[in-house]
LUMVO-609119 format. One record per residue (C-alpha): residue number from 0; x, y, z. Coordinates in Angstrom, 2 decimals, padded with zeros to 5 digits. Layout:
# residues N
(NUM,(X,Y,Z))
...
//
This chain:
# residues 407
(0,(-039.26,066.35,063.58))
(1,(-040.93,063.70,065.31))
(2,(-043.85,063.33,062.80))
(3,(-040.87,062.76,060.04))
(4,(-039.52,059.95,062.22))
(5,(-042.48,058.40,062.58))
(6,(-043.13,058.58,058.58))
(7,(-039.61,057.03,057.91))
(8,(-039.96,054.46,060.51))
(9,(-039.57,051.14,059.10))
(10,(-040.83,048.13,061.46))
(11,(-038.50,045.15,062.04))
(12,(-039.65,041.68,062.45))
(13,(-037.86,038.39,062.83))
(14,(-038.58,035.35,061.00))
(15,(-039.69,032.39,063.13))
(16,(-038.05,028.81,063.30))
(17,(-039.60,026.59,060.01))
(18,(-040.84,024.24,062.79))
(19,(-042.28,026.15,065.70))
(20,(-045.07,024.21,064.87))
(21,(-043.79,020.51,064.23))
(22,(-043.94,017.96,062.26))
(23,(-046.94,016.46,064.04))
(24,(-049.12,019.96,064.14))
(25,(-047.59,020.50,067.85))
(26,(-046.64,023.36,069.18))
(27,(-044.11,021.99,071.49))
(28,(-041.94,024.54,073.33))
(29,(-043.91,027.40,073.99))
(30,(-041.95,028.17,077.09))
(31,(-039.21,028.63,075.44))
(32,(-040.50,030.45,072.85))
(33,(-042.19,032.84,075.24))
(34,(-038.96,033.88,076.64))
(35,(-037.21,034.62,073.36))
(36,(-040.55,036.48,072.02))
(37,(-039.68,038.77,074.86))
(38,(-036.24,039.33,074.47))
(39,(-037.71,040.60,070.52))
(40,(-039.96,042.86,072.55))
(41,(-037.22,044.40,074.86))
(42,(-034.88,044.88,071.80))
(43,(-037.95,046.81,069.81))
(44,(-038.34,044.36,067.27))
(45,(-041.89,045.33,066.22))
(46,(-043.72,041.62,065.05))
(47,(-042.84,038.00,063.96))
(48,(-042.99,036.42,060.72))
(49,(-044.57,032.57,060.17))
(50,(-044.73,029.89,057.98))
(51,(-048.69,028.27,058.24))
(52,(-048.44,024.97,056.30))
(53,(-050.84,023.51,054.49))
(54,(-049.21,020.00,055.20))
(55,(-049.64,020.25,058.64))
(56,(-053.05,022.01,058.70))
(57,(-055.46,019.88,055.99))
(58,(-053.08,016.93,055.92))
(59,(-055.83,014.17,057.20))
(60,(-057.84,015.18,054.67))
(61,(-059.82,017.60,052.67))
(62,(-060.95,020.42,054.49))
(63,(-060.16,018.65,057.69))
(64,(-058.34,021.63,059.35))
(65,(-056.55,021.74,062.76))
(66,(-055.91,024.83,063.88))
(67,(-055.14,024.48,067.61))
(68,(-051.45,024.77,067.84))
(69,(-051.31,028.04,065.32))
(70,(-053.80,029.37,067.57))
(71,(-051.99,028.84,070.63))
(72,(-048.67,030.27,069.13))
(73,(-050.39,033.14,067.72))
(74,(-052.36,033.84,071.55))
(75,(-048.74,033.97,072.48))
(76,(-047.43,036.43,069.97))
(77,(-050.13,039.01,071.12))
(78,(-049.73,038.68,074.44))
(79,(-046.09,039.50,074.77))
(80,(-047.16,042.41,072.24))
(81,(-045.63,041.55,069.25))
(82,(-047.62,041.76,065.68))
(83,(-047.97,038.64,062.96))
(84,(-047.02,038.76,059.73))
(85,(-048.55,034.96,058.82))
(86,(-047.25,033.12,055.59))
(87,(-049.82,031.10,053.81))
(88,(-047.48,028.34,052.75))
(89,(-048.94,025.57,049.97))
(90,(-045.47,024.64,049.49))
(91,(-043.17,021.69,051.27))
(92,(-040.96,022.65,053.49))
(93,(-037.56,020.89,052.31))
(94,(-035.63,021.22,049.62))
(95,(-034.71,024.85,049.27))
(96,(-031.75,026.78,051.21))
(97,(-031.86,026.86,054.33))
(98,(-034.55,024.60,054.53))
(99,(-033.75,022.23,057.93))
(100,(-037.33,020.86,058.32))
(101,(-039.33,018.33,056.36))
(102,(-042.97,019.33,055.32))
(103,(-044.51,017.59,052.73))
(104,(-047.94,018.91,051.10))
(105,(-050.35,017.19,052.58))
(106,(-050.71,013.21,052.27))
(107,(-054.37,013.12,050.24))
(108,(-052.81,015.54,047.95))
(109,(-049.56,013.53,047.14))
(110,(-051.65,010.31,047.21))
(111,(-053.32,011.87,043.72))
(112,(-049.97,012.56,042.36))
(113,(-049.32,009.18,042.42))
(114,(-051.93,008.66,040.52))
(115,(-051.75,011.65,038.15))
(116,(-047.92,012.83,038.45))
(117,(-048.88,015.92,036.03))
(118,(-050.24,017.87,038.54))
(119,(-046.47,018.75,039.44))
(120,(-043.64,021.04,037.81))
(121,(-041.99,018.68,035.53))
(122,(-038.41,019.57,033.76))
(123,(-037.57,018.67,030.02))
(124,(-036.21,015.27,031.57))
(125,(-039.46,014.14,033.02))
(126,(-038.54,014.55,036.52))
(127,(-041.48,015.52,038.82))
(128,(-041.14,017.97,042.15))
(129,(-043.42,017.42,044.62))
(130,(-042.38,020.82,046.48))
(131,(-045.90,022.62,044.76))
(132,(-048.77,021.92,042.52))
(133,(-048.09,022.77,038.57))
(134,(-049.70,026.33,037.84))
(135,(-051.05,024.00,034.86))
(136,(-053.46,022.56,037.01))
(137,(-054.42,025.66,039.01))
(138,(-058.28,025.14,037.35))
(139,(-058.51,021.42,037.36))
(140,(-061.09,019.54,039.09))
(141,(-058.23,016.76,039.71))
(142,(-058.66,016.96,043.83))
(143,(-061.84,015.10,045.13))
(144,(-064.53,017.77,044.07))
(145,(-061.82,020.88,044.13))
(146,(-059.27,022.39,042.21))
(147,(-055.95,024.09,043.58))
(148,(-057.63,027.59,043.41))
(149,(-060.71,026.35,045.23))
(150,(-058.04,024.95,047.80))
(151,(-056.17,027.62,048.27))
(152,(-059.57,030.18,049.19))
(153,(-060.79,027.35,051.06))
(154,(-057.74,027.26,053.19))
(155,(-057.02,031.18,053.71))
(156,(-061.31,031.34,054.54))
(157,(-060.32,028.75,057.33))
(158,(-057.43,030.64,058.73))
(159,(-059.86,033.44,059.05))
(160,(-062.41,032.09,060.69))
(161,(-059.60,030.73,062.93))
(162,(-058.32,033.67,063.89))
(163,(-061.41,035.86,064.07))
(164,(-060.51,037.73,066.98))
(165,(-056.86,038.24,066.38))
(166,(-057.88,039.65,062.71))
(167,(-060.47,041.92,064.11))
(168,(-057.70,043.64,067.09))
(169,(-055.66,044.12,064.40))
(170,(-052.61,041.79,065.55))
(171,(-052.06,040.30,061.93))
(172,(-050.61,043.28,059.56))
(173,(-049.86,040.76,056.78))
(174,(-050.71,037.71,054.99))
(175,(-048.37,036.73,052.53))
(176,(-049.94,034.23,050.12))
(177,(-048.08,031.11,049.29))
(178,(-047.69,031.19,045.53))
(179,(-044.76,028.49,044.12))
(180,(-041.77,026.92,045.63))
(181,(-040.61,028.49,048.54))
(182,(-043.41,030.72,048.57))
(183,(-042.29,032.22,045.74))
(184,(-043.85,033.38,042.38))
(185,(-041.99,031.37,040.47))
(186,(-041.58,028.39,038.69))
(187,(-039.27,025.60,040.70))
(188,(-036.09,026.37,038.26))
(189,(-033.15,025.54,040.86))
(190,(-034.88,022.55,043.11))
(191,(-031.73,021.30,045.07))
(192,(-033.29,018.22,045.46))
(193,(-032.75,017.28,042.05))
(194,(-028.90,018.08,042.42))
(195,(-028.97,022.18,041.59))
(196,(-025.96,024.34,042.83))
(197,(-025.00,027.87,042.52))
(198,(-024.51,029.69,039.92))
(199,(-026.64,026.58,037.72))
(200,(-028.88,028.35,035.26))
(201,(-032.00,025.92,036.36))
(202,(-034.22,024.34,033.95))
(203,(-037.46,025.34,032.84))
(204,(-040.48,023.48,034.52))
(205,(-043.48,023.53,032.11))
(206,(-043.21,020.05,030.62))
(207,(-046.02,018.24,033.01))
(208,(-049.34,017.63,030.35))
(209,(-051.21,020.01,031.15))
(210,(-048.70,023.03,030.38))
(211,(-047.55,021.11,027.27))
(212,(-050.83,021.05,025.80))
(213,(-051.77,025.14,027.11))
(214,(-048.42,025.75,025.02))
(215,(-049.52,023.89,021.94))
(216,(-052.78,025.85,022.07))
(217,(-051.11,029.03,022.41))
(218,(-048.59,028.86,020.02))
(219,(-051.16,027.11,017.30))
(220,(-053.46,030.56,017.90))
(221,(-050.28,032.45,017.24))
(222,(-050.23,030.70,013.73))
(223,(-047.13,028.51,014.85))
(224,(-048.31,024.62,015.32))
(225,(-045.49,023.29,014.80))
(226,(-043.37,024.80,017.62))
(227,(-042.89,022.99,020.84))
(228,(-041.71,023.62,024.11))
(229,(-037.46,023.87,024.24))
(230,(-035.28,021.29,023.86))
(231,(-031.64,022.82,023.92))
(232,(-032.07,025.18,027.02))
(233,(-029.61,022.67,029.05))
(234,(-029.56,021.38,032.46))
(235,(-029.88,022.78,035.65))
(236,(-025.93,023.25,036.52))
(237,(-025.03,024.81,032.89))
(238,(-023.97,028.19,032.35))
(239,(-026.04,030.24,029.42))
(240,(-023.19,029.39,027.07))
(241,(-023.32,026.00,027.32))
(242,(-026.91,026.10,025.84))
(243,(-028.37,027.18,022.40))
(244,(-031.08,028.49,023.85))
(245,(-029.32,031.26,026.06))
(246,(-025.94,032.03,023.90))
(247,(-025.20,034.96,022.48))
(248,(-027.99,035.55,020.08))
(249,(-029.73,032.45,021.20))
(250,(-032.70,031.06,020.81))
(251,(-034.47,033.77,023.76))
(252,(-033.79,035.85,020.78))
(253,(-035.97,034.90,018.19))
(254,(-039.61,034.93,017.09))
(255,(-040.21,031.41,018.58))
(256,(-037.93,032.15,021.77))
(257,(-039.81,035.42,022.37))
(258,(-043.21,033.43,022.13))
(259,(-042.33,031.17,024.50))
(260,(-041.04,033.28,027.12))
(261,(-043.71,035.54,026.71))
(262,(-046.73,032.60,026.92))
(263,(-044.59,030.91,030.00))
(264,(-043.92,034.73,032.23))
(265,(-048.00,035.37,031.35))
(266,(-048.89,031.95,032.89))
(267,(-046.84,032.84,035.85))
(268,(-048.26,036.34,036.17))
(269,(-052.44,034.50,036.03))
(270,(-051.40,032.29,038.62))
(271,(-050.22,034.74,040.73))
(272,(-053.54,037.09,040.00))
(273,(-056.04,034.42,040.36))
(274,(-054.79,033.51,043.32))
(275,(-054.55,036.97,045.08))
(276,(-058.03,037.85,043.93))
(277,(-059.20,034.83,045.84))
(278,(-057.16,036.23,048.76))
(279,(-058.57,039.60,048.61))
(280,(-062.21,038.55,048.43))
(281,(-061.19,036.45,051.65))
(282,(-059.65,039.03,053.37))
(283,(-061.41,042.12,052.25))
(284,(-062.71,044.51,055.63))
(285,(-060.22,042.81,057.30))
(286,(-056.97,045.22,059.23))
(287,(-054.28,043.27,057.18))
(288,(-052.01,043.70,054.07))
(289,(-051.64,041.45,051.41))
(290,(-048.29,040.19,050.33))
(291,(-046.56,038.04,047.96))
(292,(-042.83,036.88,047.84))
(293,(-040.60,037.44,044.33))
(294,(-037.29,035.69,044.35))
(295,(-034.22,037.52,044.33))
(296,(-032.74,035.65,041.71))
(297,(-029.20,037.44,041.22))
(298,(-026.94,034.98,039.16))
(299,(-026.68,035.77,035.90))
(300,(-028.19,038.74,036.28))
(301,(-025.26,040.78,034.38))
(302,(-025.51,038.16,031.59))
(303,(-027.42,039.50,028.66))
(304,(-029.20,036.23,028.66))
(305,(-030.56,036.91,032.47))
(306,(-030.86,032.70,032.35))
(307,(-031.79,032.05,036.01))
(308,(-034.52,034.58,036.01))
(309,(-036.01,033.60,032.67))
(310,(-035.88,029.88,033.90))
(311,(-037.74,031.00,037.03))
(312,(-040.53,032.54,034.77))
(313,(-039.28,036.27,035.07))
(314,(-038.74,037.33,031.64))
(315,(-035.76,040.11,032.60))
(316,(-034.26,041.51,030.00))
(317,(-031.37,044.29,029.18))
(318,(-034.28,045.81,027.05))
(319,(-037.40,044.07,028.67))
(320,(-038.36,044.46,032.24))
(321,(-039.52,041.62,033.22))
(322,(-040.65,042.55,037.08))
(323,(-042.85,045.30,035.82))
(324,(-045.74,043.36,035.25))
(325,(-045.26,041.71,038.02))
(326,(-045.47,045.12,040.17))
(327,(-048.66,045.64,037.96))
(328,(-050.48,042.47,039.09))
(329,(-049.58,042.77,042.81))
(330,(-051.18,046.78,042.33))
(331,(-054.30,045.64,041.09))
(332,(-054.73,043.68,044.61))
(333,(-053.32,046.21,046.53))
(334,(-050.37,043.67,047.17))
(335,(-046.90,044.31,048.70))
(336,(-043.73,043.00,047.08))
(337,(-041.75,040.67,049.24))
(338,(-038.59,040.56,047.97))
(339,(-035.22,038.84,048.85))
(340,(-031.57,039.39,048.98))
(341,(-032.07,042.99,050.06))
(342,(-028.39,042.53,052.26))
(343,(-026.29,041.23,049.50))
(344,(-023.74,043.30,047.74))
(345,(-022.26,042.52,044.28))
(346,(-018.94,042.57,045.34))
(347,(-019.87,039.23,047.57))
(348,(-020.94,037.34,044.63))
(349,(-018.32,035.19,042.39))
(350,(-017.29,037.17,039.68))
(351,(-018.44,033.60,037.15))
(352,(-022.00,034.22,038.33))
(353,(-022.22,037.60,036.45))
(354,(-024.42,038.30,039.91))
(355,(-026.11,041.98,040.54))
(356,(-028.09,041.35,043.57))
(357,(-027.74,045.41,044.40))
(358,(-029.00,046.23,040.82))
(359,(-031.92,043.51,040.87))
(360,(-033.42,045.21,044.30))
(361,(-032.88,048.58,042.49))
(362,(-034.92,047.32,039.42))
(363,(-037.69,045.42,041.26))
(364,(-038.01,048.74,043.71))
(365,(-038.59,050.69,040.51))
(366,(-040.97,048.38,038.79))
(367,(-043.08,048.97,042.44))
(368,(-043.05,052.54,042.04))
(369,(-045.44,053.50,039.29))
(370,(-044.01,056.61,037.21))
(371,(-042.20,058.28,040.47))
(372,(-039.08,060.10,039.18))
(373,(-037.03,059.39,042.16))
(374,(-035.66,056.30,043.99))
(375,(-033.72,055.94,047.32))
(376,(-031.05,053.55,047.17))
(377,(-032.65,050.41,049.13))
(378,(-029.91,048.83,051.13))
(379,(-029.66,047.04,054.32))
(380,(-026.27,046.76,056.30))
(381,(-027.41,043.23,058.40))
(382,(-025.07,039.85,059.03))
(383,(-027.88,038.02,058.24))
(384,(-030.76,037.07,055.05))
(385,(-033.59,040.01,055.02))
(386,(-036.70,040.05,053.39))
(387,(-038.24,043.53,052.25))
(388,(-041.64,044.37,051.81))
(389,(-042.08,046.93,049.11))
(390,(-045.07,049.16,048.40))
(391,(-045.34,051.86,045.48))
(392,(-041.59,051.92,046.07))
(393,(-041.28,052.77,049.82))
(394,(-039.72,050.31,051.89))
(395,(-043.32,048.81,054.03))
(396,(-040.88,046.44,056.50))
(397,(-038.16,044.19,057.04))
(398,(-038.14,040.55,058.20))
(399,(-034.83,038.95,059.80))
(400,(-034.04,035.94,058.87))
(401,(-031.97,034.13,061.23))
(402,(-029.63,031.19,060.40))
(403,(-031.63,028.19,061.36))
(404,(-034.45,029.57,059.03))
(405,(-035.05,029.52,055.50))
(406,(-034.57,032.71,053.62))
//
């Protein structure tokens, strides 16, 4: 009886503050911070759950790392006891829900973007957001000697060698790479920032140079030069039939539709794979899991045109799964799926958003579990965001999120 406990036992952790690191790269109220960690402990909440930003770490400059004050927060976290699940985060902070700190990307990087404003996720419109690098220049020598891949290793090789010792006791179970806005493999569809609200569809974000001119090349080797990227997919408030693109029998439904969702999913998909094989290499012998974050992205979900998750770059489907291949990428690096809005019930949701949070988790719990014949329902009865991390099906963990965080 025990031994079955012990097998279903799901660990808890809680989701520190955005800034408990701040601003400046201080970590300024470790006192305080001590005596909450301990109330976690008491409770038996089993770990904590971080942000590490790029923006504060390398902001003065390439490879100019600071590590003190993670080091000093994470010396803290072991000795009250509790584990680390560490985010590798090459997003800004700011911008998304929740979101109640400012973190830019750091300054030498968005000094080259004024310079060469491609290297960000551009709508049909022409407007640029600065929240992550464009997946179009993952493999561009654009940043003094590097590219964004290069970065990326160089940055989780640092945190290693940071943390050594913390790595080798096996304090950190997780790293959760940092791959889009929010952390999140996706494209940055529904930036709030550029005036997105609930239920909007979003906009596709593949109109920066570089991704117009990978789409040309694709769709000329498909025998199609003459198609370019859409034009009558709407804005980001719209509902799918406001557009051409998703009505009924849109444009998502024919040859050139299919093509482009297909090339702009797959470029999603490499970027999420190149990445995590640079993580693995970096933290291969090491007593940690990999991880990587999938938005929940619920709206529209019971709308045949799934338009929020097909803006996002997950090409979902009544008769396509579209999170499938995404389980299949994060298998091939042994990778856990991180996955949102694991709390949320349909019956929450505005009946105009079409919503189906409970059947999305279902889905993207199923695409993780690899010809199984059986799934347990995954729900979680909390007053608050959670976070699950899902492996070959089986609920790994759960992170809290609590209100002054972002989810």
């Amino acid at each position: 009886m025990a031994s079955t406990l012990r097998s279903n036992y799901v660990p808890i952790f809680v989701m520190l503050p955005l800034g408990v690191v701040n601003v400046n790269n201080v970590f300024e109220d470790p006192e305080t911070l001590e005596k909450q960690l301990k109330k976690l402990k008491e409770i038996g909440v089993d770990g904590i759950m971080v942000d590490v930003w790029w923006g504060l770490i390398e902001n003065k400059g390439p490879k100019q790392y600071e590590w003190a004050a993670y080091r000093s927060l994470f010396e803290l976290v072991v000795k009250i006891g509790l584990k680390i699940q560490a985010i590798m985060s090459f997003h800004q902070c700011g911008g998304n829900v929740g979101d109640i700190v400012t973190i830019p990307l750091p300054k030498w990087v968005l000094a080259i973007g004024d310079k060469v404003p491609d290297i960000f996720y551009t709508n049909r419109s022409g407007t640029r957001n600065p929240e992550y690098l464009s997946l179009g220049v993952d493999n561009e020598n654009l940043f003094q000697g590097r590219t964004p891949v290069q970065i990326y290793s160089d940055y989780m090789k640092s945190f290693k060698n940071a943390m050594a010792d913390i790595f080798e006791a096996g304090h950190i179970t997780d790293v959760e790479v940092g791959l889009g806005p929010a952390g999140e493999l996706r494209y940055s569809s529904y930036p709030e920032t550029q005036g997105w609200k609930f239920p909007g569809i979003g906009e596709f974000q593949c109109y920066d140079k570089y991704l117009k001119a990978d789409f040309k090349a694709a769709a000329t080797k498909a025998g199609h030069p003459e198609w370019d990227l859409p034009d009558n997919a709407g804005t980001y408030n719209d509902t799918p039939g406001d557009t051409e693109f998703f009505a009924t029998n849109g444009t998502y439904r024919t040859e050139k539709g299919k093509s482009f969702l297909t090339w702009y999913s797959n470029k999603l998909i490499e970027h999420g794979d190149q990445i995590l094989e640079e993580a693995n290499k970096v933290f291969n012998g090491t007593k940690t899991r990999l991880a990587a974050k999938v938005s929940g992205i619920h709206w529209w979900f019971n709308d045949q045109s799934h338009a929020a998750e097909l803006t996002a770059g997950y090409y979902n489907l009544d008769d396509r799964d579209g999170y499938r291949p995404l389980a299949r990428m994060l298998t091939r690096h042994y990778g856990t799926l991180d996955f949102t809005c694991l709390e949320m019930k349909d019956s929450e949701q505005p009946e105009t958003a079409k919503s189906g949070p409970q059947e999305l988790v279902q889905q993207a719990k199923w695409g993780q579990q690899r010809r199984r014949t059986q799934t347990e329902d995954v729900r979680i009865d909390l007053p608050s965001p959670v976070r699950g991390f899902i492996h070959n099906g089986k609920l790994q963990s759960v992170c809290i999120i609590c209100e002054e965080n972002a989810c």
